[in-house]
C-alpha positions as CSV (number, residue, x, y, z in Angstrom):
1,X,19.0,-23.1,18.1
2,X,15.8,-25.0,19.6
3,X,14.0,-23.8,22.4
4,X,15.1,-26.3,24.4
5,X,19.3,-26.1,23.8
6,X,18.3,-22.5,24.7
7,X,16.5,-22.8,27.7
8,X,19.5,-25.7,28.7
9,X,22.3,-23.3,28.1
10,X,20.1,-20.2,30.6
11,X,19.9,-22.4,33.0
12,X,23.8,-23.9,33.3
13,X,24.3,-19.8,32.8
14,X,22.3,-19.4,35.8
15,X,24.0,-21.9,38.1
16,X,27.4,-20.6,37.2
17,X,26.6,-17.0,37.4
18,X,24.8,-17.7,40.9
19,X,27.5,-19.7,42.2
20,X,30.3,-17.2,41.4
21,X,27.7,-14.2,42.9
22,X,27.6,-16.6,45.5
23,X,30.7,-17.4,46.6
24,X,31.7,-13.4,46.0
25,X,29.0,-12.0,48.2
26,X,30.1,-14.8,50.8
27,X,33.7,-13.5,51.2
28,X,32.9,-9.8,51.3
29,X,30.9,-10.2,54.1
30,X,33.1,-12.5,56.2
31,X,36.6,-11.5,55.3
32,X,37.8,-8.2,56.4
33,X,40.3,-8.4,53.7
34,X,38.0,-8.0,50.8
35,X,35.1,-6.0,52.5
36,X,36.0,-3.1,50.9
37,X,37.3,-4.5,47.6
38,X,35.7,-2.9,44.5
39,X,36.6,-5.8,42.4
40,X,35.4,-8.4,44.4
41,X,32.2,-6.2,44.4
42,X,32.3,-5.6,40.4
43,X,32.6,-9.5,40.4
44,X,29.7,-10.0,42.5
45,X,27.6,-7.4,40.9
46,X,27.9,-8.4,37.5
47,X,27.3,-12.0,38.5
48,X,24.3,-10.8,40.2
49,X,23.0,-9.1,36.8
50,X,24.1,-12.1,34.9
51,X,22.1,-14.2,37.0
52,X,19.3,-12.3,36.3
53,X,19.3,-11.6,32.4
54,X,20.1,-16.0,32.7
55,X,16.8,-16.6,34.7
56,X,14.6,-14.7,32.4
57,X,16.2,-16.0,29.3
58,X,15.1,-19.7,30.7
59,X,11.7,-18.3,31.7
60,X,11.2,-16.7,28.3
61,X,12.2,-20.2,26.2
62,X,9.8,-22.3,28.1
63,X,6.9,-20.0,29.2
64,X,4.2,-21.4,26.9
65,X,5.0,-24.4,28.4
66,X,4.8,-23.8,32.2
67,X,1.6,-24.0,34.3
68,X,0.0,-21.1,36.2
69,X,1.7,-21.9,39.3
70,X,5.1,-22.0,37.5
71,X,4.7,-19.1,36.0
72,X,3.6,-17.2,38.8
73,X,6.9,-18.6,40.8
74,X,9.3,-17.6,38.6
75,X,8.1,-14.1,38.0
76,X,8.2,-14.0,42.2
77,X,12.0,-15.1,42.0
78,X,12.2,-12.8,38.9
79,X,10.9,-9.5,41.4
80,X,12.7,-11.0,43.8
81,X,15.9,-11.0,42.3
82,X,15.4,-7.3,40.9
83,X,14.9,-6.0,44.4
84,X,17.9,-7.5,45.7
């Protein structure tokens, strides 16, 4: 696989993994159906964690190829998204 088809298929993992964690995280704060629902809370946290092992795989494939600023970004989102 190229780096390219890699850093492509991170990135749709990303978006679908940050959607889901999205959309999870959404309903257990606003419905008091599913605030206390452990699956709805596995669901979000593995999403979250997927979301994260996604966005370093896509920063990994292309980081020869990003600029300072880029770089210095996505390792921000990166800490960012381990301290949530």
């Amino acid at each position: 696989m190229d780096i390219d088809a890699a850093h492509r298929i991170a990135i749709i993992l990303h978006a679908a993994t940050s959607t889901v964690c999205s959309l999870a995280g959404i309903v257990l704060v606003v419905s008091t159906r599913f605030a206390t629902s452990r699956r709805l809370f596995a669901v979000y946290w593995w999403m979250l964690v997927g979301m994260v092992l996604s966005l370093v795989g896509a920063m990994v494939a292309y980081w020869n190829v990003y600029t300072p600023g880029s770089r210095l970004t996505f390792s921000g989102l990166l800490l960012l998204a381990l301290y949530m």
